[in-house]
N, C-alpha and C positions, 0 to 999 in steps of 0.2 A: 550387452550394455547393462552396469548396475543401475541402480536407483538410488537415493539417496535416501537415508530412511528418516520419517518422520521429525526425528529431536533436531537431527543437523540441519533438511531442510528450514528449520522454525528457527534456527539460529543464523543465518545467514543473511545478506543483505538482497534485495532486488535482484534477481537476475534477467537483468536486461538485454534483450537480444542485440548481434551486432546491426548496425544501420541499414538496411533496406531487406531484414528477416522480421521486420515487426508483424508480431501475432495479433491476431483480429479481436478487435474487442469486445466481449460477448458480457453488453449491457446487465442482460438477463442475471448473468448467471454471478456479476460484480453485487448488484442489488441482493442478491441471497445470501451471497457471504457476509454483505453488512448487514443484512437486518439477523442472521444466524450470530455472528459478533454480539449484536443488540439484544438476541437473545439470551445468551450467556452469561449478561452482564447480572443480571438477574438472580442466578442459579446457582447453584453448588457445580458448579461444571467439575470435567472429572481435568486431568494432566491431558489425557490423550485430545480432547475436544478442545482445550487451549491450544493445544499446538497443532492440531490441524485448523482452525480457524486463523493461527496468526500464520500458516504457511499459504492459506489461501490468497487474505490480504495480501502479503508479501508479494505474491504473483501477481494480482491482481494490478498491485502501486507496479510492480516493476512491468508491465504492458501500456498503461495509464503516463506512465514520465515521460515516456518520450517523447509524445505528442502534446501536452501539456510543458514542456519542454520548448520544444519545436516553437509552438506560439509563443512563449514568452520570450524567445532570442529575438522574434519579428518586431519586439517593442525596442521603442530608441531607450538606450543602456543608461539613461541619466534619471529617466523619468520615474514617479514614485511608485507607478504601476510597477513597471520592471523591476523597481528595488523590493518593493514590498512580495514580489510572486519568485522573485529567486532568490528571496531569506524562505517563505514556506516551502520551499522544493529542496533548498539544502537542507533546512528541517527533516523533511519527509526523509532526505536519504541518510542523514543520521541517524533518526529513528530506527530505519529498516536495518542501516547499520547493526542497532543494538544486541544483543544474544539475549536470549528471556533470560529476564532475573529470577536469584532462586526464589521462592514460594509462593503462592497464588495470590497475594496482593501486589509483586511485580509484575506478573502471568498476565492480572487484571488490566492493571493500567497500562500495561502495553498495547495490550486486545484495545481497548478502547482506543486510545492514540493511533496503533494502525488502521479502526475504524473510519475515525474522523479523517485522518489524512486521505485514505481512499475514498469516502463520499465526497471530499472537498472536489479528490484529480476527478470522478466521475462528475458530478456537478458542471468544474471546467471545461469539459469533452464533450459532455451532451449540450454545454451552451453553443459551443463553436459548430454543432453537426447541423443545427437550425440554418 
């Protein structure tokens, strides 16, 4: 089996497992990656520590859709919840769409937008787990 190495993973979109392989979602370990993200935002980060933190997110958003997904099909398709929660989720999947832009103030604001978009889907998942 290869691996895919660091730059291509960071350039690819979500990769979401097929329907009933969803992987478990490990709170813990989503929250470090954001606040590592939060870190960064800060710093002279170097190439390799952008692109492992926006490979993180990436996994992270693509474990987080589905379910956050899921609830939002259970909303009747007229109402503003439903309109307003599946424009941020196509958001979200264009984003993750995106390939990092060249230099580190694209590097930047991407970290930060896959940030946001994954504390949002965490936020959503931990409300429903209550």
């Amino acid at each position: 089996m290869t691996s895919t190495p660091p730059e291509a993973a960071a350039t690819q979109g979500p990769d979401v497992p097929p329907d009933g392989d969803q992987r478990p979602v490990d709170v813990e370990t989503i929250r470090a990656s954001i606040a590592e993200a939060h870190r960064l935002r800060g710093l002279a980060a170097t190439d390799a520590e952008l692109l492992d933190v926006t490979a993180a997110l990436r996994g992270h958003i693509a474990v987080l859709l589905p379910d956050v997904q899921a609830a939002t099909d259970e909303l009747w398709h007229g109402s503003l919840e439903w309109s307003r929660r599946s424009g941020r989720l196509s958001g979200i999947r264009a984003q993750c769409d995106q390939k990092v832009g060249a230099g580190k103030l694209a590097s930047y604001v991407q970290v930060n937008q896959l940030q946001r978009d994954c504390e949002w889907l965490l936020t959503d998942y931990e409300a429903r787990q209550k």
